[in-house]
C-alpha positions, 0 to 999 in steps of 0.5 A, spaced: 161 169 794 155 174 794 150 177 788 144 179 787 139 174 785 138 176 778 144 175 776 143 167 777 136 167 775 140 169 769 144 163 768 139 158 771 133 161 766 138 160 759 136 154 760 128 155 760 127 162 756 133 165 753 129 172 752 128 172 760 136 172 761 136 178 757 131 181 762 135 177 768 142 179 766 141 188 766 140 187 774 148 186 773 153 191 776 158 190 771 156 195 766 162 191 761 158 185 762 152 186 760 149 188 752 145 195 751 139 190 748 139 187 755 139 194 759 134 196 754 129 189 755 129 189 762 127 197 762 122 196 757 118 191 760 119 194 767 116 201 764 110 197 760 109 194 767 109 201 771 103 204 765 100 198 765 096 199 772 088 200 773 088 207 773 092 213 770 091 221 772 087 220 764 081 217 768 079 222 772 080 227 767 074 229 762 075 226 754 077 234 752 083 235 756 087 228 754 090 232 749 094 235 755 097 229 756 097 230 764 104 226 766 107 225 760 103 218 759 100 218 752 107 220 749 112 214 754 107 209 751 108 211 744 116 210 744 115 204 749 110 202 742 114 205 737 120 201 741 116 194 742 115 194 734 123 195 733 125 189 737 119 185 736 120 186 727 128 184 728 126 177 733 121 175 727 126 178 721 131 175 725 127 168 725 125 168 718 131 169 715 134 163 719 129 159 716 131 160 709 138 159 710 135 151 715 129 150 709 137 151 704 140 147 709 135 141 708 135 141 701 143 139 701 141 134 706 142 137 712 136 137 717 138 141 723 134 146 727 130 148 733 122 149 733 120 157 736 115 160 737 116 165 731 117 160 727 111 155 727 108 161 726 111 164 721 111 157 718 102 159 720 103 164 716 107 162 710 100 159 709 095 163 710 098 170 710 091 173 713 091 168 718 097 170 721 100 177 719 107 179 724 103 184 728 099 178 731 106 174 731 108 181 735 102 181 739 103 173 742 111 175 742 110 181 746 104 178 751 108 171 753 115 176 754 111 181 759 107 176 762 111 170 762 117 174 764 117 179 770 112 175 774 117 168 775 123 172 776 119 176 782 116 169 783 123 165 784 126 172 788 119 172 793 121 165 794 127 165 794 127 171 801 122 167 804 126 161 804 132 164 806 128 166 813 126 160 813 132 156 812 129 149 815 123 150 810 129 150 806 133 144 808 127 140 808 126 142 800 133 140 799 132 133 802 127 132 798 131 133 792 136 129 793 132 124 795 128 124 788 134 125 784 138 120 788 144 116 785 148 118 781 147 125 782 144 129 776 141 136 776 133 137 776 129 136 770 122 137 769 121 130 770 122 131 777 117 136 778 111 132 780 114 128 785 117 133 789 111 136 792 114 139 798 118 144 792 110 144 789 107 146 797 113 152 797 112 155 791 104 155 792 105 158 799 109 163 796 104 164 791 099 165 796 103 170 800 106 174 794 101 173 788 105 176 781 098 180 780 096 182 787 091 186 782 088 181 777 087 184 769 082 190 769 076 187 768 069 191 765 062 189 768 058 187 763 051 189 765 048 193 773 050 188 778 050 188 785 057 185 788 057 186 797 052 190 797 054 195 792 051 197 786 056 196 780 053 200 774 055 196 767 061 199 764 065 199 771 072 197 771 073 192 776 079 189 778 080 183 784 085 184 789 088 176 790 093 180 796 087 180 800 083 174 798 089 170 799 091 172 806 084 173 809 084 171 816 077 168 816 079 163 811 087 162 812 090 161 819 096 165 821 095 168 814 101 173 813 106 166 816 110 162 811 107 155 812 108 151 806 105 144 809 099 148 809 098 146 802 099 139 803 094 133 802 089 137 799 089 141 806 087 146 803 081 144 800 076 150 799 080 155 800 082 160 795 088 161 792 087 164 784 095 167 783 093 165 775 085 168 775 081 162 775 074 162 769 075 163 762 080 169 764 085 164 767 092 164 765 093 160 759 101 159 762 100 156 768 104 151 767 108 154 763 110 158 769 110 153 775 114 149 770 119 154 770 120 157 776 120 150 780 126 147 775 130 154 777 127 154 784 130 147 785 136 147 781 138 154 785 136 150 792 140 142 789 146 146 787 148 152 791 149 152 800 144 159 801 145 164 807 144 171 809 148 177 808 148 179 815 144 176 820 137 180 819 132 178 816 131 179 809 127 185 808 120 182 805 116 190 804 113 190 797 115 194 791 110 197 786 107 196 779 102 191 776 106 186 778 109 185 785 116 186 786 121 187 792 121 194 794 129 192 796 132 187 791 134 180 794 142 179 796 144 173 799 150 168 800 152 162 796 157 156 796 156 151 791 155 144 794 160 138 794 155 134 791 153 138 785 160 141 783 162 136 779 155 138 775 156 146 775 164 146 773 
């Protein structure tokens, strides 16, 4: 069989985030299958994305002749705002009114439900409304999706083409996970995680090599200050390349090669790696996202034989955006293994 890599992202990522499916789910080709909201999550985050870079044509254009709207970028980000707020209003009305109907049910005794996100904090703002009004719930929702979302599906899909050009990296991964889940056979839990290091060395590597935030959030700079030998006025925008730190030949050795042992034992201690920032800026979800892409990274490799469409390698070239997709989207090859149909079907 063969497929793009969305689509089983897809499956795989229901199980951890039910709105990255949605995402996930619009790369798929049967248009039948596949729900207008879908579609429409999936260009919405990847339009908020493509605006969201360090710079527009808006900065090199004086304050007077904005109004032009140059390239159409005020109006795109007002119907991408004007969207956001639609979808975002129906997850917490959404929520809301499930929490009526469980707060009824539990009164008749029936005490069933799950914890989300918009309901704890709803239930926040059921006590103090000022403390948390929906727009900050939007505004939390709508930063964990953008954030949380795009960056691990590209993480899984990097990953994924290095190890399909590299398929002794991944047999060796394989192995490790048959050996920590041993007898009888079970799928990858997030218990697992911390005793497959060679899954962990993989990922970091990957991180290295394709960081989901090439260019780190804009930053300003707080007063004049001298970086390098140049002068940076207070007020600049100063944005930190991680691609070129990550892959700089006077710190890595064969820094563009996928060497995963290379983040083994501490080996790789003092040399920068800041996929995440690092400092008070640092991603607050950095275990969030390495906990999601190596369950989905693991079960993928555990359940599924692997190969190539074709015998050329996978093309590695980079997309744009503010994220760092694929310029050509991965396909590949796959089989269920002996091993794990029993836990597939």
């Amino acid at each position: 069989m063969t497929l793009h890599a969305g689509t089983l992202f897809a499956s795989l990522f229901l199980l951890l985030l039910p709105l990255l499916a949605l995402m996930e789910a619009a790369r798929e080709d049967d248009e039948d299958e596949v729900s207008e909201e879908a579609r429409w999550f999936r260009a919405m985050v990847e339009e908020t994305m493509a605006l969201s870079g360090a710079s527009t044509v808006w900065d090199f254009l004086p304050a007077a002749l904005r109004w032009l709207d140059v390239g159409g970028v005020g109006r795109r980000l007002w119907r991408l705002r004007e969207g956001r707020t639609r979808f975002l209003q129906g997850l917490i009305d959404d929520q809301r009114k499930e929490m009526e109907q469980r707060s009824t049910a539990a009164a008749a005794g029936d005490e069933r439900g799950r914890r989300t996100m918009i309901g704890v904090l709803l239930s926040v703002q059921k006590k103090d409304p000022d403390a948390c009004p929906d727009q900050l719930i939007r505004s939390l929702c709508i930063s964990s999706l953008e954030a949380g979302t795009d960056t691990s599906a590209d993480t899984i899909e990097w990953a994924m083409s290095l190890l399909l050009n590299n398929p002794d990296v991944m047999r060796k991964a394989r192995e490790e996970i048959d050996a920590c889940i041993g007898q009888p056979v079970r799928l990858l839990d997030a218990g697992d995680l911390t005793k497959l290091r060679y899954l962990q060395c993989i990922i970091m590597e990957t991180l290295r090599l394709y960081p989901p935030a090439p260019l780190l959030v804009p930053h300003e700079a707080s007063t004049d200050c001298t970086v390098a030998g140049f002068h940076v006025a207070h007020g600049t925008m100063l944005l930190v390349n991680t691609f070129a730190i990550q892959r700089d030949p006077q710190v890595w050795d064969q820094p563009t090669s996928f060497i995963p042992e290379r983040f083994e034992d501490g080996r790789n201690k003092g040399k920068m790696t800041i996929p995440f920032g690092m400092g008070r800026r640092r991603c607050p979800a950095e275990n969030l996202g390495m906990q999601m892409v190596g369950l989905a990274l693991g079960t993928m490799i555990q359940c599924f034989e692997w190969e190539r469409v074709g015998e050329e390698l996978v093309d590695m070239t980079e997309g744009s955006g503010l994220t760092m997709p694929k310029e050509v989207p991965l396909q590949a090859f796959y089989r269920p293994r002996a091993l794990t149909m029993h836990l597939l079907s």
